[in-house]
KOLMIGU-172483 format. One record per residue (C-alpha): residue number from 1; x, y, z. Coordinates in nm, 4 decimals, decimal comma. Example, Ala and Ser with C-alpha at 12.3 -4.5 7.8 and 13.67 -1.06 7.14 Angstrom:
BEGIN
NODE	1	1,2300	-0,4500	0,7800
NODE	2	1,3670	-0,1060	0,7140
***
This chain:
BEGIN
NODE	1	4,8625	-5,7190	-2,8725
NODE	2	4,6492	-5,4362	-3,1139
NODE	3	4,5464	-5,1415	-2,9160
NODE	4	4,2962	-4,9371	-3,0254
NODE	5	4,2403	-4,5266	-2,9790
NODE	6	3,9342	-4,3800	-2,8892
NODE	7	3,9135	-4,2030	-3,1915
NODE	8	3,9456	-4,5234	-3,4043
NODE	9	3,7421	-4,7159	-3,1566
NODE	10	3,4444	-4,4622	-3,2652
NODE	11	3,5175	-4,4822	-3,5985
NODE	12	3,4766	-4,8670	-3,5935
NODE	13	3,1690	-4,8326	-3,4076
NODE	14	3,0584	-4,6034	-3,6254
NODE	15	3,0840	-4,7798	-3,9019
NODE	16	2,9389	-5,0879	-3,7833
NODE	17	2,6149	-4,8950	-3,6882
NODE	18	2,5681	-4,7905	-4,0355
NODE	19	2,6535	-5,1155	-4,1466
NODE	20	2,3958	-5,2767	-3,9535
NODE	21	2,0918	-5,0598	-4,0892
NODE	22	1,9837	-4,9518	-4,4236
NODE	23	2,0854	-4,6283	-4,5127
NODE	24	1,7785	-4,4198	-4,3781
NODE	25	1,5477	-4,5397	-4,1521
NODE	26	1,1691	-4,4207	-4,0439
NODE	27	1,1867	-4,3428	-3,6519
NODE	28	0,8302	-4,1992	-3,4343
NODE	29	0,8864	-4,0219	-3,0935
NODE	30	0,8686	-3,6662	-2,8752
NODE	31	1,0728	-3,4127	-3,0008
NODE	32	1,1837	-3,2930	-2,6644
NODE	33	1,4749	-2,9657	-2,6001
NODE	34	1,4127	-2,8371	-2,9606
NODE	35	1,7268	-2,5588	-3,0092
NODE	36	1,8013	-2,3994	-3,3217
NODE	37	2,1631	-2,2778	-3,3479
NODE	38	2,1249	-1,9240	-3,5505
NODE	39	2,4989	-1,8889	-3,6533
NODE	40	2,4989	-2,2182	-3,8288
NODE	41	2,1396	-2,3080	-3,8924
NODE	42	2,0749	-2,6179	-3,7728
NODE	43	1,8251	-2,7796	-3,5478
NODE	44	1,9093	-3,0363	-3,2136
NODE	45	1,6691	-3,1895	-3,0407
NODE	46	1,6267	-3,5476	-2,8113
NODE	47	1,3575	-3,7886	-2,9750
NODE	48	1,1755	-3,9587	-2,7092
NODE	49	0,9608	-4,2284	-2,6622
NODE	50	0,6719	-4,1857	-2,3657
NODE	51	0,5396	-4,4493	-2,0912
NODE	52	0,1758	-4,5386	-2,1368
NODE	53	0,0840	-4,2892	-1,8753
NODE	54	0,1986	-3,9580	-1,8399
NODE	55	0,3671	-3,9991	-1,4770
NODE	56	0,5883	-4,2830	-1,6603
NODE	57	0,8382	-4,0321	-1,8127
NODE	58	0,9913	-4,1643	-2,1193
NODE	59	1,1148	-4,4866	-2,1860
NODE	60	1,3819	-4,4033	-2,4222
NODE	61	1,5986	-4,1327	-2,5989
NODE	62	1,8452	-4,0247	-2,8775
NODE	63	1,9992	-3,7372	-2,9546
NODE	64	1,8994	-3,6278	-3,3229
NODE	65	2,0506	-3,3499	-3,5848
NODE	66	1,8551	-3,1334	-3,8818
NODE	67	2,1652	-2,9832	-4,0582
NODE	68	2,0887	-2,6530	-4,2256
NODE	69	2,0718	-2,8136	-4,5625
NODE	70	1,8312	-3,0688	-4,5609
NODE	71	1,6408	-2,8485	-4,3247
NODE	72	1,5995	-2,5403	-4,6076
NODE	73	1,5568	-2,8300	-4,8707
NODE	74	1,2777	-2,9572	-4,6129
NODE	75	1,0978	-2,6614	-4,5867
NODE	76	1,1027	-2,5922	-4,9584
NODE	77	0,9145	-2,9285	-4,9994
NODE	78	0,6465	-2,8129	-4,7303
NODE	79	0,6049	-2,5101	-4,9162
NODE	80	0,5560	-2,6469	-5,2483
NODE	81	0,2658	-2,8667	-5,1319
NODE	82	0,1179	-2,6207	-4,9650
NODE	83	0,1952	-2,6905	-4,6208
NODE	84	0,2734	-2,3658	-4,4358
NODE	85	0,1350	-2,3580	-4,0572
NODE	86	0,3963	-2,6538	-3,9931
NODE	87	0,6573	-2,5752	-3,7346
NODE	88	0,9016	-2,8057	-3,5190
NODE	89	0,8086	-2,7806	-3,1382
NODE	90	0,9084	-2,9209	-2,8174
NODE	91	0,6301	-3,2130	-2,6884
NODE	92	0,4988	-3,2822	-3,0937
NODE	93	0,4607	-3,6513	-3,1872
NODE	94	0,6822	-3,6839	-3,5252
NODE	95	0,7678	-3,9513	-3,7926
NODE	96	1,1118	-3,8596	-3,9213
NODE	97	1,3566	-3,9971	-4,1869
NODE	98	1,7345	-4,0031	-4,0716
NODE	99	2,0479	-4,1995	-4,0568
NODE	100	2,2239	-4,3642	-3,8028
NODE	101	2,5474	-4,1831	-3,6962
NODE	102	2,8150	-4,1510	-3,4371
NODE	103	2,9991	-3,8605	-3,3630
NODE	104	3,3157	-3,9664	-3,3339
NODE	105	3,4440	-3,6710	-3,1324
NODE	106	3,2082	-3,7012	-2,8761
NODE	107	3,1374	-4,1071	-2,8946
NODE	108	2,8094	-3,9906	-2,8777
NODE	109	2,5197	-4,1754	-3,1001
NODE	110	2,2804	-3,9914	-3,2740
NODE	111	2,0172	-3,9363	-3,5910
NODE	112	2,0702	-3,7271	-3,8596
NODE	113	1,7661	-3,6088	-3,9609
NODE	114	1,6531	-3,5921	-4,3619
NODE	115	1,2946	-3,5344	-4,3395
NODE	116	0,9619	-3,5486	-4,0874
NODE	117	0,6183	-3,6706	-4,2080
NODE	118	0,3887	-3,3118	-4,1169
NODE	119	0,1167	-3,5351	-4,1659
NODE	120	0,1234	-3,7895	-3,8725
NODE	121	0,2130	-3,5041	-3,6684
NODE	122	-0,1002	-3,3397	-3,7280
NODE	123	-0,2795	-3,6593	-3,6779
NODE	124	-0,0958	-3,7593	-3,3969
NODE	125	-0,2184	-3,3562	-3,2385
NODE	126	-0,5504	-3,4028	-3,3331
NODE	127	-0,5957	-3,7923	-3,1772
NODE	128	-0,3888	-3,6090	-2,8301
NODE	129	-0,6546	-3,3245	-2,8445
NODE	130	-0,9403	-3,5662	-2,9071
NODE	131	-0,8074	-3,7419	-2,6356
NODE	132	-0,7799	-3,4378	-2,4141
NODE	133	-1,1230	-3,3254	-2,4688
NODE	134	-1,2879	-3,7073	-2,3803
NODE	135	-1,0654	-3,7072	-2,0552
NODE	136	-1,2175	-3,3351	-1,9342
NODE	137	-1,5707	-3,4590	-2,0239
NODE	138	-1,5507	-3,7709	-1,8210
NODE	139	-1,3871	-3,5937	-1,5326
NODE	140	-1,7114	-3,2944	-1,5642
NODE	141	-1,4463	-3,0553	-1,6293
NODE	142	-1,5177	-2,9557	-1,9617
NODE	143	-1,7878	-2,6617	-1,8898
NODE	144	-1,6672	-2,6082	-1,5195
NODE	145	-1,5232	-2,3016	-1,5576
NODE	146	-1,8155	-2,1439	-1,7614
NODE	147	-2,0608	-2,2236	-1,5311
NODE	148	-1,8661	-1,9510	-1,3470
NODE	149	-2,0403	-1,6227	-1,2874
NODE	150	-1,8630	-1,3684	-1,5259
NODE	151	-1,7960	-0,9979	-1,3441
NODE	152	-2,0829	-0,7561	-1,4609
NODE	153	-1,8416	-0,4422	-1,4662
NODE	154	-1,4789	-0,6517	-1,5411
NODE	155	-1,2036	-0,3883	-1,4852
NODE	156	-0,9648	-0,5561	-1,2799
NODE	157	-0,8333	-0,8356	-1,5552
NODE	158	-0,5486	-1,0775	-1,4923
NODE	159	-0,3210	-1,1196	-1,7742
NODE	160	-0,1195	-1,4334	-1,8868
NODE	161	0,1138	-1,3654	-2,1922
NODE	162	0,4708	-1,2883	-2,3019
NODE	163	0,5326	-0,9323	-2,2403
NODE	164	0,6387	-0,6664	-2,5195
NODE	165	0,4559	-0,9627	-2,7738
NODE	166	0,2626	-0,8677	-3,0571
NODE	167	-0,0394	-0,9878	-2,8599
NODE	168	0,0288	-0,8112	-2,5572
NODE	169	0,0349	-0,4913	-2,7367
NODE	170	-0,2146	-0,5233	-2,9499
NODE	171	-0,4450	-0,6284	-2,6166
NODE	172	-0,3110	-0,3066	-2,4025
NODE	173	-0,3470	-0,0991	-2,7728
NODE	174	-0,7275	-0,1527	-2,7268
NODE	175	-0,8062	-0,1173	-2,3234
NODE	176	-0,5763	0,1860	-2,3051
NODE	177	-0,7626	0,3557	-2,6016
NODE	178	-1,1358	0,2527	-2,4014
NODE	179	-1,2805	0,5565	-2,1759
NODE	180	-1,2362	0,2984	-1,8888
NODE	181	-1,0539	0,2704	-1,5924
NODE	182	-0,9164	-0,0980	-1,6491
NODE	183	-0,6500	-0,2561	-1,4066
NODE	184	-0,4180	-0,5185	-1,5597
NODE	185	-0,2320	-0,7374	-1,3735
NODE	186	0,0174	-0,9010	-1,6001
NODE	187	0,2220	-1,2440	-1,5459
NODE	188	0,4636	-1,2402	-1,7960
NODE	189	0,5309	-1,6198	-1,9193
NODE	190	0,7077	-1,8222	-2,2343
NODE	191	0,3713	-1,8648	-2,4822
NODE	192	0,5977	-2,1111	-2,7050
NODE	193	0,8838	-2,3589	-2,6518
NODE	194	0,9245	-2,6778	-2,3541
NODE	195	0,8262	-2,3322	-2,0771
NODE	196	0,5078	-2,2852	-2,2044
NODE	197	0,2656	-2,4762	-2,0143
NODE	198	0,4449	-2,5235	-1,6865
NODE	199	0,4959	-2,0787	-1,6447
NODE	200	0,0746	-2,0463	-1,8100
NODE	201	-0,0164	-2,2615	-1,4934
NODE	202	0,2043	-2,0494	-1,2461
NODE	203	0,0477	-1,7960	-1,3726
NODE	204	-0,3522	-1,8781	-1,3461
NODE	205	-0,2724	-2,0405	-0,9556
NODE	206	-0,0602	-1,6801	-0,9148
NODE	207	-0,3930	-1,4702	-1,0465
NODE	208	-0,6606	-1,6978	-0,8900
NODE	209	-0,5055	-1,6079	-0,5435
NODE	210	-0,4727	-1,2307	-0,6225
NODE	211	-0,7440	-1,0873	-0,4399
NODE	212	-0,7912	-0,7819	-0,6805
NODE	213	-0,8128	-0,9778	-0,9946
NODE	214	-1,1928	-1,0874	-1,1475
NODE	215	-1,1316	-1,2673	-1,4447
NODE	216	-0,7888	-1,3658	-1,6276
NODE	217	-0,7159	-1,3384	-1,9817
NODE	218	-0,4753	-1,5916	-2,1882
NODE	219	-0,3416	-1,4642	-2,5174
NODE	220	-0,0783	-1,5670	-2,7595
NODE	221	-0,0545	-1,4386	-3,1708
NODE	222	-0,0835	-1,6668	-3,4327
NODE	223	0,1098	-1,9442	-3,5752
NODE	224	0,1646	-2,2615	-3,7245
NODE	225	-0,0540	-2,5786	-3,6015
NODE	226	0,2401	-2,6825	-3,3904
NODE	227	0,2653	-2,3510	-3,2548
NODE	228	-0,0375	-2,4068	-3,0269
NODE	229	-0,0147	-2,7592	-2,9415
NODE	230	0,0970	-2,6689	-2,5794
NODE	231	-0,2325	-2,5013	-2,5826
NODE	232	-0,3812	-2,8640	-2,5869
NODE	233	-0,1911	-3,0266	-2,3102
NODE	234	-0,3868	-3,2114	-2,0344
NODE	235	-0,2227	-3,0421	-1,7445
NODE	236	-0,2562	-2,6887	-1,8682
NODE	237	-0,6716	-2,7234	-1,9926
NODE	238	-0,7008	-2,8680	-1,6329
NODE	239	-0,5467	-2,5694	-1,4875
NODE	240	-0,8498	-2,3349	-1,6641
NODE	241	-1,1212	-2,5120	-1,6084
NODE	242	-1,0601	-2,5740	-1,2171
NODE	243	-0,9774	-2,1839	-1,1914
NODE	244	-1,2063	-2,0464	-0,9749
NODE	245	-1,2123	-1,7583	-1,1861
NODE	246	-1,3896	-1,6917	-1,5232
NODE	247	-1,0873	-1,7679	-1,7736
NODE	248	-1,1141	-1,5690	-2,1248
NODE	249	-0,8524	-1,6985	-2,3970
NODE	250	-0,7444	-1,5723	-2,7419
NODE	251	-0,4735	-1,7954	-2,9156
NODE	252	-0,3992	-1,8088	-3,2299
NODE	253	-0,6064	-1,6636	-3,5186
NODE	254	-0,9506	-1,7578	-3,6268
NODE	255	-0,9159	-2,0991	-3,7819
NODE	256	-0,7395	-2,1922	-3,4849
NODE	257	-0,9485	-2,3453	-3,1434
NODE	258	-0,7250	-2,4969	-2,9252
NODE	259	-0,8583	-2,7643	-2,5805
NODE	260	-0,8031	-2,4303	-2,3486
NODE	261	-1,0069	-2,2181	-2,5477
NODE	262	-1,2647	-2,4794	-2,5381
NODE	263	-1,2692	-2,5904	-2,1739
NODE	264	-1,2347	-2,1374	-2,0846
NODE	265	-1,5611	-1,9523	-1,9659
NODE	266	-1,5495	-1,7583	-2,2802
NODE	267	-1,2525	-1,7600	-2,5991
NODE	268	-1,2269	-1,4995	-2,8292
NODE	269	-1,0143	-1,5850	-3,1966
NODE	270	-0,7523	-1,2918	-3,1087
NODE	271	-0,5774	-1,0855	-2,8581
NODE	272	-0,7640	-0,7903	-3,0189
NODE	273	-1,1057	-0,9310	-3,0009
NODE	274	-1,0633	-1,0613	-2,6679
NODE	275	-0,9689	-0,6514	-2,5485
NODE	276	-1,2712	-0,5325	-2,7516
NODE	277	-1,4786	-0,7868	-2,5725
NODE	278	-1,4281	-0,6546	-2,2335
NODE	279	-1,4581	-0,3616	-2,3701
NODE	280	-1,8043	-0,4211	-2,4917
NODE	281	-1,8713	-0,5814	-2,1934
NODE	282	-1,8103	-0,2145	-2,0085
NODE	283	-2,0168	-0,0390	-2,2916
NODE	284	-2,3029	-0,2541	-2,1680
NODE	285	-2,2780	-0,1614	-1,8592
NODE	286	-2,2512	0,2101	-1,8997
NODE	287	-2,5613	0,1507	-2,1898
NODE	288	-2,7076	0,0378	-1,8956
NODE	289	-2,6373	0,2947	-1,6538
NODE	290	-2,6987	0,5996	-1,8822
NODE	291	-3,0320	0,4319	-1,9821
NODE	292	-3,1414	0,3576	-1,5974
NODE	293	-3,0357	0,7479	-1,5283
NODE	294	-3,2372	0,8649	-1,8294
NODE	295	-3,5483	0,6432	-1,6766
NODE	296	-3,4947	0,8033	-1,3487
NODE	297	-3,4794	1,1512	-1,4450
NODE	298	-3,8030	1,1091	-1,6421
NODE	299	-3,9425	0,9127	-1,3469
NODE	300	-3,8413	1,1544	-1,1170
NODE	301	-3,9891	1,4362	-1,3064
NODE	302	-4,3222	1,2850	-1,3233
NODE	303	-4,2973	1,1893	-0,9753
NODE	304	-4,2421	1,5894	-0,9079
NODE	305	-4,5020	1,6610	-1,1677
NODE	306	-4,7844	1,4809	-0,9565
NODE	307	-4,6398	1,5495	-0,6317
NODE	308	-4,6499	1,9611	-0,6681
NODE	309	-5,0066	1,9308	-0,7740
NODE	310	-5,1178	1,7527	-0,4791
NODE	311	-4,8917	2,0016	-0,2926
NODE	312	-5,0947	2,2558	-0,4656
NODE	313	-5,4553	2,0915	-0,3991
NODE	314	-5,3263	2,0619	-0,0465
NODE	315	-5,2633	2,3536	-0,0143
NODE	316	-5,5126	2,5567	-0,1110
NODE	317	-5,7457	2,3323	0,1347
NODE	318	-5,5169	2,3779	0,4056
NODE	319	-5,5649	2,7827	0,3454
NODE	320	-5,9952	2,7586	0,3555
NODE	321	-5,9216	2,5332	0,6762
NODE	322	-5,6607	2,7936	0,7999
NODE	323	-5,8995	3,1043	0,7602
NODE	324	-6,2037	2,8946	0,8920
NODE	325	-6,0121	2,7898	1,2077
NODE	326	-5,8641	3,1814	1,2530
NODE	327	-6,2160	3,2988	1,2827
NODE	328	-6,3186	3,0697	1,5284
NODE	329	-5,9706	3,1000	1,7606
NODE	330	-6,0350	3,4663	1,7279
NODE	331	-6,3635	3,4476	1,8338
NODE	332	-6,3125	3,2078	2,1351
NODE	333	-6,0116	3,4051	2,2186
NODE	334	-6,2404	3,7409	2,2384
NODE	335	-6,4836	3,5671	2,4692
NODE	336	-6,1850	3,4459	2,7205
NODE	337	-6,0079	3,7861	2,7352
NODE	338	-6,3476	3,9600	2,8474
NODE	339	-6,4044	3,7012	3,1387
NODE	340	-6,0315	3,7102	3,2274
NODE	341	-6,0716	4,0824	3,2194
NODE	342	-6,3642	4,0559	3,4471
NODE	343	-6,1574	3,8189	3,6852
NODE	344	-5,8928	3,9687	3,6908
NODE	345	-6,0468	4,3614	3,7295
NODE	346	-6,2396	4,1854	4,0852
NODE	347	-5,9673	4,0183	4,2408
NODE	348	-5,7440	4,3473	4,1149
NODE	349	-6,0133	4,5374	4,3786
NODE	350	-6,0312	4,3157	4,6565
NODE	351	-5,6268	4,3181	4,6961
NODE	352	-5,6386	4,7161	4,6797
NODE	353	-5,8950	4,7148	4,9942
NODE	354	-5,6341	4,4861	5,1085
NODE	355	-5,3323	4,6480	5,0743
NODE	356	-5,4945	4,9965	5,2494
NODE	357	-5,5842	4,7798	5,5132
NODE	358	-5,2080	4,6474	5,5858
NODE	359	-5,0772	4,9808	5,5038
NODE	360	-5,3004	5,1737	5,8131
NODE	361	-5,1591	4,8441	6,0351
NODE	362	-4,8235	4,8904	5,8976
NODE	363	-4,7738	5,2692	5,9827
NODE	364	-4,9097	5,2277	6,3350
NODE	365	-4,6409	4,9548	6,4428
NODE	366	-4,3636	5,1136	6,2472
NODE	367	-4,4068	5,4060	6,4332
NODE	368	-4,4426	5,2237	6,8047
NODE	369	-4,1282	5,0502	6,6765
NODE	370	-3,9495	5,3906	6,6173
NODE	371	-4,0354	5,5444	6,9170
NODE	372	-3,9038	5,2474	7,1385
NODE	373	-3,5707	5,2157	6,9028
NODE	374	-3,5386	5,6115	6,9553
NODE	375	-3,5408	5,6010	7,3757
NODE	376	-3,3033	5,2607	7,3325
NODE	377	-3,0491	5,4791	7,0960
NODE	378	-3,0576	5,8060	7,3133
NODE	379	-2,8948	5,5882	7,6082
NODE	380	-2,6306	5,4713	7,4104
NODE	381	-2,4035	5,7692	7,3607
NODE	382	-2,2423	5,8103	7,7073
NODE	383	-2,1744	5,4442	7,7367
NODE	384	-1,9908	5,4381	7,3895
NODE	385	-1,7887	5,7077	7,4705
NODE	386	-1,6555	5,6328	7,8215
NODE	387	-1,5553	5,2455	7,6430
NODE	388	-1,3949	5,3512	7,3794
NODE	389	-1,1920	5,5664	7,5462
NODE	390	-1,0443	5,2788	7,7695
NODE	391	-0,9570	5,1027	7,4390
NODE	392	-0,7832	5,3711	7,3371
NODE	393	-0,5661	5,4834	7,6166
NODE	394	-0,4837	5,0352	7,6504
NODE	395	-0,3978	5,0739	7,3000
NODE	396	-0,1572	5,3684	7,3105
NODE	397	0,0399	5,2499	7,5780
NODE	398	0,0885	4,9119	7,3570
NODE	399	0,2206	5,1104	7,1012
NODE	400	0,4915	5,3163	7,3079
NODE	401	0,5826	4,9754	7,4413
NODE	402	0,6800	4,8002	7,0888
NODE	403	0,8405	5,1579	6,9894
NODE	404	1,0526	5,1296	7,2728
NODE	405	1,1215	4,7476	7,2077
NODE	406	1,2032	4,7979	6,8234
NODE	407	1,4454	5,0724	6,8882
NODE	408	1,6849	4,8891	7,1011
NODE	409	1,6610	4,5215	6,9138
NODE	410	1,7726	4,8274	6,6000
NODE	411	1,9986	4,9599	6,8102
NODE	412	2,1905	4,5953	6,8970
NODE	413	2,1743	4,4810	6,5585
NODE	414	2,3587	4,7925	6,4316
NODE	415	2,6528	4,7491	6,6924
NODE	416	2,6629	4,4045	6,6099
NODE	417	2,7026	4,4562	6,2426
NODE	418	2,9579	4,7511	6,2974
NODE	419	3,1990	4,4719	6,4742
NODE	420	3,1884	4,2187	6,1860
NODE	421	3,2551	4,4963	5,9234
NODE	422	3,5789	4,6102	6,1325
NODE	423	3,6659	4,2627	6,1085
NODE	424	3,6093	4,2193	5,7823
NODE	425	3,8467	4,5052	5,6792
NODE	426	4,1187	4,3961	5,8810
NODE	427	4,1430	4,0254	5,7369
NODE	428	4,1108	4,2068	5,3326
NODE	429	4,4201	4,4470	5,4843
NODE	430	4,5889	4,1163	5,5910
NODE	431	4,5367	3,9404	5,2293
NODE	432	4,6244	4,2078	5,0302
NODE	433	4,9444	4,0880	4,7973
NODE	434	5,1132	4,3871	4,8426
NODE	435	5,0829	4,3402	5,2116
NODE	436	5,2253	4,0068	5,1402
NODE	437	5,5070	4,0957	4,9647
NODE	438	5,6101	4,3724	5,2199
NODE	439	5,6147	4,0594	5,4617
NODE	440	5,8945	3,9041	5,2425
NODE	441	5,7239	3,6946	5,0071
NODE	442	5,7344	3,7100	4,6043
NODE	443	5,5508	3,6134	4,3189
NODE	444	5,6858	3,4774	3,9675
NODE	445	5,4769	3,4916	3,6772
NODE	446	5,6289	3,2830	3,3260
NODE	447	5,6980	3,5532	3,0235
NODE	448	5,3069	3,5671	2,9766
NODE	449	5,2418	3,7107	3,2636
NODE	450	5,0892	3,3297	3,4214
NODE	451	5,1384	3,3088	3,8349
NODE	452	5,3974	2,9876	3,8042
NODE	453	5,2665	2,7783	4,1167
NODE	454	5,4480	2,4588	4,0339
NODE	455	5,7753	2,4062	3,8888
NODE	456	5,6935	2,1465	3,6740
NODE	457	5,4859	2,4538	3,4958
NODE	458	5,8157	2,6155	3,3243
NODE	459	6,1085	2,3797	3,1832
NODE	460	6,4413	2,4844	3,2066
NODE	461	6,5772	2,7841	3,0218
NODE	462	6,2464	2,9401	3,0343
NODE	463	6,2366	3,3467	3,1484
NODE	464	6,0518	3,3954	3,4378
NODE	465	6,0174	3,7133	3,6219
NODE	466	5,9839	3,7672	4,0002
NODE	467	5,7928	4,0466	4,1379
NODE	468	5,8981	4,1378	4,4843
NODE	469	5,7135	4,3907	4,7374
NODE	470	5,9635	4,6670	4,5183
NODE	471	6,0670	4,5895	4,1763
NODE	472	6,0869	4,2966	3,9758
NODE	473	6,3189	4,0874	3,9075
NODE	474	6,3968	3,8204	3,5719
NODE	475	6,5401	3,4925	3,5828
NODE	476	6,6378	3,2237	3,3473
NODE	477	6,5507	2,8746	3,4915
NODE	478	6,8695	2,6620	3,5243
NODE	479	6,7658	2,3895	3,7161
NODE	480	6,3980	2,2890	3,9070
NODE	481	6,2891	2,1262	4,2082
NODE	482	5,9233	1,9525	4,1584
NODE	483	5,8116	1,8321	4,5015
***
């Protein structure tokens, strides 16, 4: 029985692939994963072909290969006929020429590429943009977003491009040269490749929430046609013209207006000219302001002008009225001093008559008054005298009594007081150590001159010394005893 490898099994299906067509075929699909391997120079991508709708995913796939060879020679061709904003992209429509092929290695069956047609790509970009643009019009998206009103002083800006770009500096270039205090927000995404439009609409439902952001800007530098094609996808044109936000876009260069520009509140044909807009946008305002503050300062002045002259009419009226009014207050005032001097000079005589009067009554019961006080005080004397000395001689007796009461409670407490301090000095004769050693006892201290007060203080053959009631005497411990 003949048993195949898997090596020659590839080989035979190899060959019978390439058997069974002609040696190059036309093939239309999706480029899809586009990769370009640098060291070696060739291009991989899957060629795909789409469901009728866009939810369908695709409905078939092969892997395909554009060795570095008839890549270059590819490009040369493009050249020569004048074809130069042409580059391969992830989600293009292409016609290509290639071979069918097996790698063997792999078993894995592929294209190799010889040649695309730039020419039904373009077509096939410009019926998908057409397309695009009917689809937004019959939905009544197409001028949603610049129905939007714009900010009339826009300084907080929300940008969407790939930092450290040539667009993103060339954007920053002009807002940080402006006199104005601009805030940029920046959400860095992909602006080429399969990331493109998935990260640009992250990034507009990312600025619409941010609460400090007024309007959001969408930049990319130029390129070829296919460059910007992701700038014409469905999803993504959707995304700015349902942002609640005024969207301002500058892709590509001048010659180049892609769906998003179109469906945007306002596009601009660069990064630069979209910073210079907003820009211009802040000159008007401060045109504005200046011109307002130059109105009101000659406003103001005239305003001043015609108000210190009617200040001035005023008051030189109010002056005649002042000195006409002065002469008449003094005048009235003269008339009311002499008849309140008049008043006041009468009653002024009738309370003098009055007050002599009450004076004569006055001195005649003051002095009746003094006369009786003076018989009432002249009895007093003898009657004073004999009480108070009563009071006294009660009082002094009082006082000998407590004398004689404090001087024996004194007396008592000194005895008393005596008796506790003889017993006091017996019982300190009684604890005095040498008192206690003349009774037979003895104290050891260890070699530091410690009182030892239990043996398991000192270990054996430790110097100790013993201190008796006379002398002293030193030990080595041999044996101990604890209790």
């Amino acid at each position: 029985m003949a048993c195949l490898s898997v090596s020659q099994l590839n080989e035979l299906a190899r060959v019978s692939l390439q058997s069974g067509f002609a040696s190059e075929i036309w093939v239309q699909g999706e480029i899809q994963g586009l990769k370009f391997h640098a060291k070696s120079g060739h291009l991989y991508f899957d060629l795909v072909e789409k469901g009728p709708t866009v939810l369908d995913g695709y409905v078939a796939k092969i892997s395909c290969a554009f060795f570095r060879g008839p890549y270059t020679k590819w490009r040369s061709t493009l050249a020569s006929l004048g074809v130069t904003r042409f580059e391969l992209n992830s989600g293009i429509e292409v016609r290509l020429k290639a071979r069918i092929d097996l790698f063997v290695k792999e078993g894995r069956y592929q294209l190799i590429v010889t040649e695309i047609y730039p020419s039904f790509t373009l077509g096939a970009i410009a019926k998908k943009r057409e397309q695009t643009i009917q689809s937004l019009r019959a939905m009544g998206l197409f001028d949603r977003n610049k129905v939007i009103p714009f900010p009339e002083l826009p300084l907080n800006i929300g940008l969407i491009t790939s930092e450290g770009s040539a667009a993103f500096s060339d954007f920053m270039r002009i807002i940080k040269d402006s006199p104005y205090c601009f805030s940029i927000t920046l959400f860095d995404a992909h602006m080429q490749g399969d990331n493109t439009v998935p990260e640009v609409i992250r990034g507009i439902e990312a600025l619409q929430r941010h609460p400090a952001v007024d309007s959001i800007v969408i930049i990319r530098g130029g390129g070829a046609k296919t460059d910007l094609f992701s700038f014409d996808d469905m999803a993504l044109c959707r995304a700015v013209a349902l942002c609640p936000k005024p969207v301002v876009t500058g892709i590509g260069h001048e010659i180049d207006v892609s769906v998003a520009d179109l469906v945007a509140h306002t596009y601009r044909v660069t990064p630069t000219d979209v910073a210079r807009h907003y820009v211009a946008l802040a000159d008007e305002v401060w045109a504005f302001l200046d011109g307002v503050s130059r109105d009101l300062r000659y406003r103001s002045g005239e305003l001043l002008d015609r108000g210190g002259e009617r200040l001035r009419m005023a008051s030189a009226g109010l002056g005649h009225m002042a000195k006409r009014w002065m002469v008449s207050s003094l005048s009235g005032l003269s008339r009311t001093a002499f008849r309140l001097h008049a008043a006041v000079s009468g009653v002024l005589a009738r309370r003098e008559r009055e007050l002599g009067q009450s004076a004569v009554s006055l001195r005649s019961h003051a002095e009746a008054a003094i006369n009786r006080q003076g018989r009432v005080l002249s009895e007093v004397p003898p009657r004073m005298a004999r009480d108070i000395g009563l009071i006294l001689s009660a009082r002094e007796e009082r006082v000998r009594q407590i004398g004689q009461a404090v001087r024996e409670s004194t007396q008592a407490f000194l005895d008393r007081q005596s008796e506790r301090l003889g017993f006091l000095d017996a019982l300190v004769t009684l604890l005095d150590p040498a008192e206690t050693l003349k009774r037979g006892f003895s104290i050891t201290v260890d070699a530091g001159g410690k009182v030892i007060r239990d043996a398991r203080e000192v270990s054996e053959g430790d110097y100790v010394v013993t201190k008796l009631s006379k002398g002293k005497l030193g030990s080595i411990v041999r044996t101990k005893e604890p209790e």
